[in-house]
C-alpha positions in Angstrom: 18.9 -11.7 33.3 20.3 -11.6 29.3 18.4 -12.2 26.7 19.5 -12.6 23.0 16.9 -12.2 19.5 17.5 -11.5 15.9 14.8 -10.1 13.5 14.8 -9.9 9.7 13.4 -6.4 8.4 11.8 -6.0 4.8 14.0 -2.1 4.7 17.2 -0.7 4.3 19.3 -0.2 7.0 19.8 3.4 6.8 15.5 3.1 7.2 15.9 1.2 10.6 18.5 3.3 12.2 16.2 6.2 11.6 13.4 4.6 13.1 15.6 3.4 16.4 15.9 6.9 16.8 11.9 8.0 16.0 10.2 8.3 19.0 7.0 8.0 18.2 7.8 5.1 16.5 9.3 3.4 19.7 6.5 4.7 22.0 4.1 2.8 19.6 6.7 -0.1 20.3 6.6 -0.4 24.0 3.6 -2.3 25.4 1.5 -0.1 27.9 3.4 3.3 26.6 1.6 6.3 27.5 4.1 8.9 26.2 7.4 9.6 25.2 9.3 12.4 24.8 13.0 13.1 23.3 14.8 15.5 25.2 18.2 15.5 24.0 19.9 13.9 20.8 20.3 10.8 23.2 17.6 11.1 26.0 14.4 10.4 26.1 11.5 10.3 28.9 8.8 8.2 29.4 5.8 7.1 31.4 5.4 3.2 31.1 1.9 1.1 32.4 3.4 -2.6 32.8 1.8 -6.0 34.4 4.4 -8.1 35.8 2.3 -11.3 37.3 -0.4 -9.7 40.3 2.1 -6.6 40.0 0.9 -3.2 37.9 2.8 0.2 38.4 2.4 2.8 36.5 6.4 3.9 35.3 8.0 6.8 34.7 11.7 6.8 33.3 14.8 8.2 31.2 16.0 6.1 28.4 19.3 7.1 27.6 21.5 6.4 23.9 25.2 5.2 23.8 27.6 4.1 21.7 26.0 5.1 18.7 27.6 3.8 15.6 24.8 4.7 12.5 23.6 3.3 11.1 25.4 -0.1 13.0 23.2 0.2 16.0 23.6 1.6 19.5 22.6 0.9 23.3 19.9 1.8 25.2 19.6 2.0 28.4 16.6 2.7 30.9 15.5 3.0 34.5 12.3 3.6 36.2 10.2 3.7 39.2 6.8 2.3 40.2 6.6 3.9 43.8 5.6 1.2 45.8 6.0 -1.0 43.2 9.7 -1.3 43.0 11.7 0.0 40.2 13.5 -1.5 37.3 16.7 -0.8 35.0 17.8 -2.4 31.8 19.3 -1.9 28.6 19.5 -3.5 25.2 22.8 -3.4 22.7 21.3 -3.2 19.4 23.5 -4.2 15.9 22.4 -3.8 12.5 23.3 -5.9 9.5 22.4 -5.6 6.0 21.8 -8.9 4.3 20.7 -8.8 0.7 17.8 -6.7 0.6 16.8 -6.9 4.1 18.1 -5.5 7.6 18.8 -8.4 10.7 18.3 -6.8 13.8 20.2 -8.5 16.6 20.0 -7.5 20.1 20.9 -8.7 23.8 19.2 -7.6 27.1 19.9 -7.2 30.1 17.6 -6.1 33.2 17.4 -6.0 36.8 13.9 -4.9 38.9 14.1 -4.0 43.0 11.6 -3.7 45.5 7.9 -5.6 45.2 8.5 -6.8 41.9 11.7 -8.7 43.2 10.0 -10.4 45.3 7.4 -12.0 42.5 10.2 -14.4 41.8 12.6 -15.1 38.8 10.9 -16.6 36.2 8.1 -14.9 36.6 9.7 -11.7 36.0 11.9 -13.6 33.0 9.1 -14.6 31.0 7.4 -11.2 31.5 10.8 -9.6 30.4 11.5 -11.7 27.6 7.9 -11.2 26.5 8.3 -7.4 26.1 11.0 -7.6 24.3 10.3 -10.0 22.1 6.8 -7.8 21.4 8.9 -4.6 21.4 11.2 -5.8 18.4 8.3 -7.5 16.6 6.5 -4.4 17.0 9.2 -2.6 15.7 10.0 -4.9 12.4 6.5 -4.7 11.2 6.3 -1.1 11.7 9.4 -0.3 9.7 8.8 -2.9 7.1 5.4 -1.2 6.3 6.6 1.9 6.3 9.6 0.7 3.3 6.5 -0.5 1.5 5.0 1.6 1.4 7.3 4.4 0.4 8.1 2.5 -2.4 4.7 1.8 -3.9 4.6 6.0 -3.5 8.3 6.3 -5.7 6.6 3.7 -7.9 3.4 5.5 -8.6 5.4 9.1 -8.9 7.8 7.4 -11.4 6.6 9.2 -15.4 5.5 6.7 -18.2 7.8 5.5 -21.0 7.3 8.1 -23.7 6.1 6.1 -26.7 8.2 6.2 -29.7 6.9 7.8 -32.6 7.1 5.6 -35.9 7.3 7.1 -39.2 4.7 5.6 -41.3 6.5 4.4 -44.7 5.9 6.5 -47.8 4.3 4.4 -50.4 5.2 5.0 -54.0 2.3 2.6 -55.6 -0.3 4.4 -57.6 -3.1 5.9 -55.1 -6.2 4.2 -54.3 -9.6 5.9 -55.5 -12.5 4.9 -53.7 -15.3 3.5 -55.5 -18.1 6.6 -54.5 -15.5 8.7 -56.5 -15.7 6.7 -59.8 -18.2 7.5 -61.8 -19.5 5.4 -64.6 -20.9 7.3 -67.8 -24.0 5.4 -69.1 -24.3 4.2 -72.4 -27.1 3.3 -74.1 -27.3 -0.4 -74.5 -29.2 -1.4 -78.5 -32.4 -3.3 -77.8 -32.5 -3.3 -73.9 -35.2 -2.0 -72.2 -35.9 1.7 -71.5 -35.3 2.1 -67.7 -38.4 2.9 -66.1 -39.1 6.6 -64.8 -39.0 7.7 -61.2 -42.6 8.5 -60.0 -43.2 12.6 -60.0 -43.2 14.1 -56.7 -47.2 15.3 -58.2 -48.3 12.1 -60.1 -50.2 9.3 -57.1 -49.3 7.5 -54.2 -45.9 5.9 -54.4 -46.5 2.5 -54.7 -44.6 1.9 -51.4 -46.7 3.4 -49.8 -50.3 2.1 -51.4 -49.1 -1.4 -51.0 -48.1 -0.6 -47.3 -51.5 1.2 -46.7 -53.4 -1.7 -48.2 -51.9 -4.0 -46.1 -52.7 -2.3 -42.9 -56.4 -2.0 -44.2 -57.0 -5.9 -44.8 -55.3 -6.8 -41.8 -57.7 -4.4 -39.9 -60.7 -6.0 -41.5 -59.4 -9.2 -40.2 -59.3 -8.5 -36.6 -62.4 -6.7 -36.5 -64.2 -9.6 -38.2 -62.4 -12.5 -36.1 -61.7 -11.5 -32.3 
């Protein structure tokens, strides 16, 4: 069976090639991955849990890398058994494309399954094929896309502030301003006006301030008492 899909990723190209090449980042990719390892610069090793229709097998299989061409893409090719299961071998040729800002993925699969799963029938097995890869590359693009993200909100947050430009303030030539507490008035003696009345000694009597106030307070005590 082939199958053909194209996905658009929000990242540079250089960014996806490195992931295609991350393994954790493809074992969080493959549906029902229990763990893979890299064993070479082009071999990996894994142990796969998959459903195909009343069929579940626990897999374990090399996935081998060729005809690398970074950051254009690559193939990748794997095998596997399930014991009683059956077995199953595939590969995928991956190309890479930048297109303005983003990076289109295009791929084309191939696989072929033996034993009990063959005998499941066609489409069965098609759909469940075509379903893991479409969720593999989805998988993929969303996990590569948030990781371009969010390294650039980190560049963005690292980047230094404008420094501010310092502005001369403008030397004014105009006669200087004296504020008004400074200027003092000399008093003259008017003829015929009134003597200005002297401040109450510190010694002589209740201010009247505060007779008036006191009186106040007294009367309206008498008030209350009389009227509640």
């Amino acid at each position: 069976m082939d199958m053909t899909g194209e996905h658009r990723i929000a990242a540079p190209r250089e960014a996806v090639w490195a992931a295609l090449n991350d393994a954790e980042i493809l074992r969080q990719c493959i549906t029902g991955c229990e763990e893979i390892e890299k064993t070479s610069a082009t071999e990996f090793v894994a142990k796969v849990t998959a459903k195909v229709g009343p069929v579940k097998a626990r897999f374990g299989g090399k996935v081998t890398l060729s005809d690398i061409d970074p950051p254009n893409g690559y193939t990748i090719t794997g095998e596997g058994s399930g014991g009683a299961a059956g077995f199953a071998k595939g590969g995928a040729k991956v190309a890479l494309a930048t297109e303005g800002a983003e990076t289109v993925l295009r791929y084309t699969v191939q696989a072929n399954v033996g034993g009990k799963l063959a005998q499941i029938g066609s489409r069965l097995i098609d759909g469940t094929a075509r379903k893991m890869a479409e969720d593999f590359f989805g998988k993929f693009s969303e996990l590569v896309a948030g990781q371009a993200a969010a390294g650039l909100a980190t560049a963005s947050e690292s980047e230094p502030a404008p420094e501010s430009e310092t502005v001369a303030a403008p030397v004014s030539t105009a006669a200087p301003v004296i504020p008004a507490e400074e200027i003092t008035v000399a008093e003259v003696p008017i003829a015929g006006a009134p003597a200005a009345p002297e401040p109450a000694s510190q010694g002589g009597g209740l201010s009247p301030l505060v007779w008036v106030a006191g009186l106040v307070v007294i009367v309206g005590a008498i008030l209350w008492y009389f009227t509640r």
